[in-house]
Kinemage of the C-alpha trace (Angstrom):
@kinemage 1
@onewidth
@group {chain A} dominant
@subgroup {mainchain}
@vectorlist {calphas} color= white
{ca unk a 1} P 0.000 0.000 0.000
{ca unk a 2} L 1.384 3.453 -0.738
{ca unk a 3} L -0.351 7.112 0.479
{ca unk a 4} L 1.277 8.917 -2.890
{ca unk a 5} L -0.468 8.806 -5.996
{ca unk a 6} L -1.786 11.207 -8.562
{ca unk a 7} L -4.084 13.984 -8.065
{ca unk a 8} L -7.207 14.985 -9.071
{ca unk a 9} L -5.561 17.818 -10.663
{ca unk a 10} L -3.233 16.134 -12.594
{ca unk a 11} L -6.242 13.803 -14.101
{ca unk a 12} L -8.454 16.978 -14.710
{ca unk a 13} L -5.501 18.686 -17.041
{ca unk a 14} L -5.056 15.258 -18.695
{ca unk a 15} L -8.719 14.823 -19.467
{ca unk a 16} L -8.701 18.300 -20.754
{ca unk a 17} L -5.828 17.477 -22.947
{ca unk a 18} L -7.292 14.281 -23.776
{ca unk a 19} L -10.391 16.015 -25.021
{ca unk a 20} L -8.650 19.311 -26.878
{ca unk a 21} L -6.917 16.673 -28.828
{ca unk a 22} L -9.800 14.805 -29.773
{ca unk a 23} L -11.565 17.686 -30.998
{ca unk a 24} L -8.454 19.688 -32.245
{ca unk a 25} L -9.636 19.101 -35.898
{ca unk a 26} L -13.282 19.251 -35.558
{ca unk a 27} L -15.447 22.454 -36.060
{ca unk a 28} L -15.455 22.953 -32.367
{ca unk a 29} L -13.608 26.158 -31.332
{ca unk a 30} L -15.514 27.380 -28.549
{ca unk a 31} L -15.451 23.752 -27.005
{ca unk a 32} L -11.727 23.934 -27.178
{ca unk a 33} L -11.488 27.560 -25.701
{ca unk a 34} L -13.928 25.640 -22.654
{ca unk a 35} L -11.333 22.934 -22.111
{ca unk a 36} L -8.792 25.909 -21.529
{ca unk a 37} L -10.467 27.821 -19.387
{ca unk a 38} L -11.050 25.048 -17.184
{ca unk a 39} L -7.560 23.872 -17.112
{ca unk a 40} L -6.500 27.367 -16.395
{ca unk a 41} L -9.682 27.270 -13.265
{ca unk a 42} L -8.079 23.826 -12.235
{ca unk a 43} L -4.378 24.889 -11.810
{ca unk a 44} L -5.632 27.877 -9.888
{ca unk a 45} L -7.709 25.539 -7.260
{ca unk a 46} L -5.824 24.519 -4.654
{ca unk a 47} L -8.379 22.500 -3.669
{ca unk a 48} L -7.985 19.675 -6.466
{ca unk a 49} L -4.464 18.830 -5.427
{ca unk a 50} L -6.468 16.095 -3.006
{ca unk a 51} L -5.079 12.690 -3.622
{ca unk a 52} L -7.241 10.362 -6.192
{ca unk a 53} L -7.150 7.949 -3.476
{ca unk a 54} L -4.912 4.789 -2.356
{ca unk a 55} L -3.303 2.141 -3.916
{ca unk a 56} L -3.764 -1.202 -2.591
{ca unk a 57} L -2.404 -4.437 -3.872
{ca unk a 58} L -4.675 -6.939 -4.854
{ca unk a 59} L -5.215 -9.113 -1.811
{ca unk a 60} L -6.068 -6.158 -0.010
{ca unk a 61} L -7.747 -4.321 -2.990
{ca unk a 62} L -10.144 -7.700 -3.628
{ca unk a 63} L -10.955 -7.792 0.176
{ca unk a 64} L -11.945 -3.966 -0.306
{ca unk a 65} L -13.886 -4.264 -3.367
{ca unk a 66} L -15.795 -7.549 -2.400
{ca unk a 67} L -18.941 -6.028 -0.425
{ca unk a 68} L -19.794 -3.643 -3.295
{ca unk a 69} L -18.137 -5.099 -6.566
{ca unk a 70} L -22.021 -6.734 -7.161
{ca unk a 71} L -22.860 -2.872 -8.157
{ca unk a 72} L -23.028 -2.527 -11.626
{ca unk a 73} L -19.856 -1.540 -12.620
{ca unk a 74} L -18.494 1.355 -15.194
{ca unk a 75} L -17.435 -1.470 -17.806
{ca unk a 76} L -20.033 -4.052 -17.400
{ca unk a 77} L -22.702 -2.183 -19.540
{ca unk a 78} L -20.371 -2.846 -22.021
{ca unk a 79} L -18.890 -6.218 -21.737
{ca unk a 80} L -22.207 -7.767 -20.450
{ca unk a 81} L -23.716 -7.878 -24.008
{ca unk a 82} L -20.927 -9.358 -26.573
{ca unk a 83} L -20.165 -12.301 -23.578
{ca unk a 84} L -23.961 -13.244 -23.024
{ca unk a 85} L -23.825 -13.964 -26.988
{ca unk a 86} L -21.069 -16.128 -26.809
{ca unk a 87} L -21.772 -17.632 -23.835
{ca unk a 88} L -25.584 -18.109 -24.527
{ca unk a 89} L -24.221 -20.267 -27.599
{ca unk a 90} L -22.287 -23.001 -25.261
{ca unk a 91} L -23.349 -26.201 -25.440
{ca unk a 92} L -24.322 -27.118 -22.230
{ca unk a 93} L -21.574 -28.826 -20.040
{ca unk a 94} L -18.820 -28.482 -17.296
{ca unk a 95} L -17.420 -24.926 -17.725
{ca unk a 96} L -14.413 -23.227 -15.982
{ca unk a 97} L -14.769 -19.559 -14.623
{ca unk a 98} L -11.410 -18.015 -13.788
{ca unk a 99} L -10.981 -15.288 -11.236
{ca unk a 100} L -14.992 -16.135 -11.156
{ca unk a 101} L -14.609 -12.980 -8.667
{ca unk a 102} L -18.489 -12.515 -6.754
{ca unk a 103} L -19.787 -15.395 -9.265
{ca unk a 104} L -21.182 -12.631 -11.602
{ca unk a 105} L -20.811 -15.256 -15.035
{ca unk a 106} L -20.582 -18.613 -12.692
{ca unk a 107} L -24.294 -17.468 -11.794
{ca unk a 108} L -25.622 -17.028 -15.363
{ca unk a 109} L -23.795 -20.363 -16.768
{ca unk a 110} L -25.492 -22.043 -13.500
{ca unk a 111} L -28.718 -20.478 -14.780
{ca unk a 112} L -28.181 -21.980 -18.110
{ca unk a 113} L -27.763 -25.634 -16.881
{ca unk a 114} L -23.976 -25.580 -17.010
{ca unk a 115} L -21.674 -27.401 -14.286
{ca unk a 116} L -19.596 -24.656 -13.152
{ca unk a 117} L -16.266 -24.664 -11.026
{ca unk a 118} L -15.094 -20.945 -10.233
{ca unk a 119} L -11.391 -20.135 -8.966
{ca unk a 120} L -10.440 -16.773 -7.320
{ca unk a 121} L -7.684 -15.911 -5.464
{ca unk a 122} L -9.294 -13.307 -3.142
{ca unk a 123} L -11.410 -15.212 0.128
{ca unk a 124} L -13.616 -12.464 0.224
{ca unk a 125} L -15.167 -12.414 -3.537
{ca unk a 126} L -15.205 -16.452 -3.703
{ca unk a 127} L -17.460 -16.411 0.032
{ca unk a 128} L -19.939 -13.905 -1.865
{ca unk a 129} L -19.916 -16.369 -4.674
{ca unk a 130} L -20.461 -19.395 -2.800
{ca unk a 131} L -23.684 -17.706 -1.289
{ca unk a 132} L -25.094 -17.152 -4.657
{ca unk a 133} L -24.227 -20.460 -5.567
{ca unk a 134} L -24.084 -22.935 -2.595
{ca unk a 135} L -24.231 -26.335 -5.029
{ca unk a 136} L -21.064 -24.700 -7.453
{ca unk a 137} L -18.049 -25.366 -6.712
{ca unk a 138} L -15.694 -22.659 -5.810
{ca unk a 139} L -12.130 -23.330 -5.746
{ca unk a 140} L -8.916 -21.103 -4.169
{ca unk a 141} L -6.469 -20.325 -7.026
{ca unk a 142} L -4.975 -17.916 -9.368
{ca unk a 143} L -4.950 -17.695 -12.940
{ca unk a 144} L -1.182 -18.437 -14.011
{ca unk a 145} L -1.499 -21.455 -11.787
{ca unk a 146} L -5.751 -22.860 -11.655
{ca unk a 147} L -6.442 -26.053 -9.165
{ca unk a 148} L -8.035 -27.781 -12.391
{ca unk a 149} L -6.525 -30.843 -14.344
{ca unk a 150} L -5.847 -31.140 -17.728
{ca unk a 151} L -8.838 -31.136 -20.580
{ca unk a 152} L -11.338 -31.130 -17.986
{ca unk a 153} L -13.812 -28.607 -18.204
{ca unk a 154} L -15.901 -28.065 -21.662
{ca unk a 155} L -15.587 -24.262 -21.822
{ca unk a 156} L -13.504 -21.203 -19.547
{ca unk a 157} L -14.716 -17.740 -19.311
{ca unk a 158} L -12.366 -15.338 -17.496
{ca unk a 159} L -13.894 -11.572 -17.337
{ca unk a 160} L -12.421 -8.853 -16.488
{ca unk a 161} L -9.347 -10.559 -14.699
{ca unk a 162} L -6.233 -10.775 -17.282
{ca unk a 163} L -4.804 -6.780 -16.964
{ca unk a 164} L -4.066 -8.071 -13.243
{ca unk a 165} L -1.645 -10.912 -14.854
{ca unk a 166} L 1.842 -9.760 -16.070
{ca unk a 167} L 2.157 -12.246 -18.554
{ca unk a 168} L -0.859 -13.210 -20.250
{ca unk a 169} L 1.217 -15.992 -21.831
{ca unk a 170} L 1.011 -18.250 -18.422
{ca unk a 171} L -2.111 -17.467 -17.533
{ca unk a 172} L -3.318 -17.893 -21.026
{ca unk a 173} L -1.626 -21.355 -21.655
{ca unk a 174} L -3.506 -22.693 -18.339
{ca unk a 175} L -6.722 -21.511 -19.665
{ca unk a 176} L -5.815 -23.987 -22.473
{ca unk a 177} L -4.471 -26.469 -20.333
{ca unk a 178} L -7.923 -27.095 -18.596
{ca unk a 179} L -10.092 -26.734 -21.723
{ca unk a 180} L -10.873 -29.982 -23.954
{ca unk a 181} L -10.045 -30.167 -27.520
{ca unk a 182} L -12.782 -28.153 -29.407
{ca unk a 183} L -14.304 -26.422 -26.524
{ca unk a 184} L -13.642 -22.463 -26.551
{ca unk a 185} L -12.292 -19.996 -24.316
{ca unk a 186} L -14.181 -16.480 -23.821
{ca unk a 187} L -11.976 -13.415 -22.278
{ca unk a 188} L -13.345 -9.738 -21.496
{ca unk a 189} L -10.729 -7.127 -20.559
{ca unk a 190} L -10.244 -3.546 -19.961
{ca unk a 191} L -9.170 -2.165 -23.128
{ca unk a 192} L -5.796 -1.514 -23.269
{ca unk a 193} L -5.850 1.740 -25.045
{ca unk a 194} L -8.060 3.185 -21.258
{ca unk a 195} L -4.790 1.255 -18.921
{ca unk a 196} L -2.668 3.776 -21.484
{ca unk a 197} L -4.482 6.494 -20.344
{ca unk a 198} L -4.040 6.284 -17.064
{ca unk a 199} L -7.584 4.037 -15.780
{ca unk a 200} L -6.770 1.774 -13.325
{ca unk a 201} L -9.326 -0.620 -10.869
{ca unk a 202} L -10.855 1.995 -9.108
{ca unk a 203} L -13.299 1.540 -6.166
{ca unk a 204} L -14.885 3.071 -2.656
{ca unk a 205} L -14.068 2.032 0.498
{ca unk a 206} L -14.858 3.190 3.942
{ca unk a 207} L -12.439 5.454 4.358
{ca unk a 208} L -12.251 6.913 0.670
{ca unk a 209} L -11.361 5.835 -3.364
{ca unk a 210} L -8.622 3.223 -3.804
{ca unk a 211} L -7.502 1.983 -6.449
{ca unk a 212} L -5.102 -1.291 -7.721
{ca unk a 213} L -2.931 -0.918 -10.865
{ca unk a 214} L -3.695 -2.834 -14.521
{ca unk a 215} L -1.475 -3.776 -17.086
{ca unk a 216} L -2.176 -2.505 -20.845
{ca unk a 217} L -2.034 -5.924 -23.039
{ca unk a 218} L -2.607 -4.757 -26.355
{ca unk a 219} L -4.185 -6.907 -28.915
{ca unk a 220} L -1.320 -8.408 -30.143
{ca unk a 221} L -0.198 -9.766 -27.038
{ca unk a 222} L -3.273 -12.087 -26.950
{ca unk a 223} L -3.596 -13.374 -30.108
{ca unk a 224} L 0.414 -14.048 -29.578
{ca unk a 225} L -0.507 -15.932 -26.226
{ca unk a 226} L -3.373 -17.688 -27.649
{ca unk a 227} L -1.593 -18.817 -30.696
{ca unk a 228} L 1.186 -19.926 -28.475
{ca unk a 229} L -1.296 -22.354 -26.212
{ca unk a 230} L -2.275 -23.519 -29.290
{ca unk a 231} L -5.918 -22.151 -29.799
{ca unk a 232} L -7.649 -20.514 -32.480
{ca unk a 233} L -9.286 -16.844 -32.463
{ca unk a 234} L -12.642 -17.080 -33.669
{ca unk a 235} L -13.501 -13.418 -33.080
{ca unk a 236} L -12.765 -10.419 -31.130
{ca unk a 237} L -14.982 -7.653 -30.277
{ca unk a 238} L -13.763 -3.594 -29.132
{ca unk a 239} L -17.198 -2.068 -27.428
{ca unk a 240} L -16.850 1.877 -26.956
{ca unk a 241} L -17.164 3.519 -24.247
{ca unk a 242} L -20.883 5.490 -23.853
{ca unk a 243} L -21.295 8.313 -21.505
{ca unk a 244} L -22.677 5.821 -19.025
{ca unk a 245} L -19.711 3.869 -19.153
{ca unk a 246} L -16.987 6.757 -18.475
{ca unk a 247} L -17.729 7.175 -15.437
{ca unk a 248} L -14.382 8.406 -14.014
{ca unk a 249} L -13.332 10.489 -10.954
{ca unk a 250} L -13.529 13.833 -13.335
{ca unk a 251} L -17.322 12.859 -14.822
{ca unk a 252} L -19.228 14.957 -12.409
{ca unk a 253} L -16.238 17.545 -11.908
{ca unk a 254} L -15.790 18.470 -15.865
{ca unk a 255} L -18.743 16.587 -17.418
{ca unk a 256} L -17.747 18.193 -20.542
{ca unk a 257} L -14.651 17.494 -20.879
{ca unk a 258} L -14.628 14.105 -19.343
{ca unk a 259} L -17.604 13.046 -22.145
{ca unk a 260} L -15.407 14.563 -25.184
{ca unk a 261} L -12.028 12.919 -23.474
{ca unk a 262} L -13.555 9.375 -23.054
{ca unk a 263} L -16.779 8.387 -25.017
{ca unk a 264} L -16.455 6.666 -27.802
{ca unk a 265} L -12.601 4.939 -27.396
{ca unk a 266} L -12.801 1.456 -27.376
{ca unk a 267} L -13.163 0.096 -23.490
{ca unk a 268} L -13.165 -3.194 -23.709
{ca unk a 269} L -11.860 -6.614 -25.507
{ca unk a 270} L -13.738 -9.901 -26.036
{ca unk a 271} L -12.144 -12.872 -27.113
{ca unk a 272} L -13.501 -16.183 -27.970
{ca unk a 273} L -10.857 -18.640 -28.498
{ca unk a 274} L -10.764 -22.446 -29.314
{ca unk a 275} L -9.028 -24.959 -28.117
């Protein structure tokens, strides 16, 4: 855990940056002149030099996060509909959920007459999810080393999970490891382009915002992985980001800005891969 961190000044200037560039070459002058004088308003406040909040690893962040991660999250609006279409279309069988987290997917595979086995590392998500799911089975583990053996499970869905992992390669190749020949793999993950910008796992606790840092894979770095495990990419989806969706620390502070900075970059990745 560390008390330093960035500012909310320093992320209002760079969403005002972020959103004068975005515009710079559209027929939007006085929006532009806007963005300025805000800036110019921000560096004057001494007010927004107040920390964004603290950074906690992820034991510590997971423990945090568990008793209000069930609240529909900035991203989920998003990732929610591309998975339900690929995981509506699984045959029914034994499926894997990796870093299952509060059982958000383990409980709609359950629903749709799938065996599931989830694995988290964090205590504190997998007790949620074994209330939501008492007959499941819910397993302590992380994703570059799961408690599953080999071909075993039909299908894996991991959501959300892989910009924790510093090499998607491992954790990748174990997601292959516990998948049968001919059953797929489907990933969601922040989209690399919003961990370049500076959006990390941001959440409130009970004694302010904390935060716990992701790492930007960019496309190419899961395709490589996949390829590497041996699967096959059947298709990969970018949704963008809608107004709901950015909800960031500087939304309600510089709506303006924060709508012309964010909406419409891509925000997440979905993969379905085969084994």
């Amino acid at each position: 855990m560390t008390e330093s961190g960035p500012t909310f000044q320093e992320l209002v200037v760079g969403v005002e940056g972020l959103a004068v560039l975005r515009t710079l070459y559209a027929d939007a002058a006085e929006a532009r002149a806007a963005r300025l004088a805000e800036t110019r308003a921000v560096l004057d406040d001494g007010a927004a030099s107040e920390r964004l909040g603290v950074e906690l690893d992820l034991a510590a962040g997971y423990t945090q996060w568990a008793a209000t991660y069930d609240r529909p999250l900035r991203l989920f609006g998003l990732e929610e509909p591309p998975m339900r279409r690929l995981l509506d279309a699984l045959p029914t069988g034994k499926v894997l959920d990796a870093a299952c987290g509060t059982g958000r997917w383990a409980a709609h595979l359950a629903a749709r007459g799938h065996t599931v086995t989830g694995v988290d590392q964090s205590p504190a998500m997998l007790d949620l999810a074994r209330a939501k799911l008492p007959d499941a089975r819910f397993l302590d583990g992380a994703l570059t080393r799961l408690p599953v053996p080999d071909a075993s499970v039909d299908a894996a869905v991991c959501a959300l999970a892989l910009v924790h992992v510093a090499d998607l390669g491992v954790a990748i190749g174990e997601l292959a490891r516990v998948v049968r020949p001919g059953g797929r793999i489907v990933i969601s993950d922040v989209h690399p382009f919003l961990v370049a910008l500076g959006w990390q796992a941001q959440f409130p606790t009970d004694h302010g915002r904390a935060f716990m840092r992701l790492h930007a894979h960019v496309p190419s770095d899961y395709v490589t992985a996949a390829l590497d495990a041996g699967l096959v990419v059947r298709s990969c989806e970018e949704p963008r980001l809608t107004a709901e969706a950015a909800a960031t620390p500087t939304a309600d502070l510089v709506p303006d800005a924060n709508r012309a900075a964010y909406v419409g970059l891509p925000g997440v990745l979905v993969w379905e891969f085969e084994r």
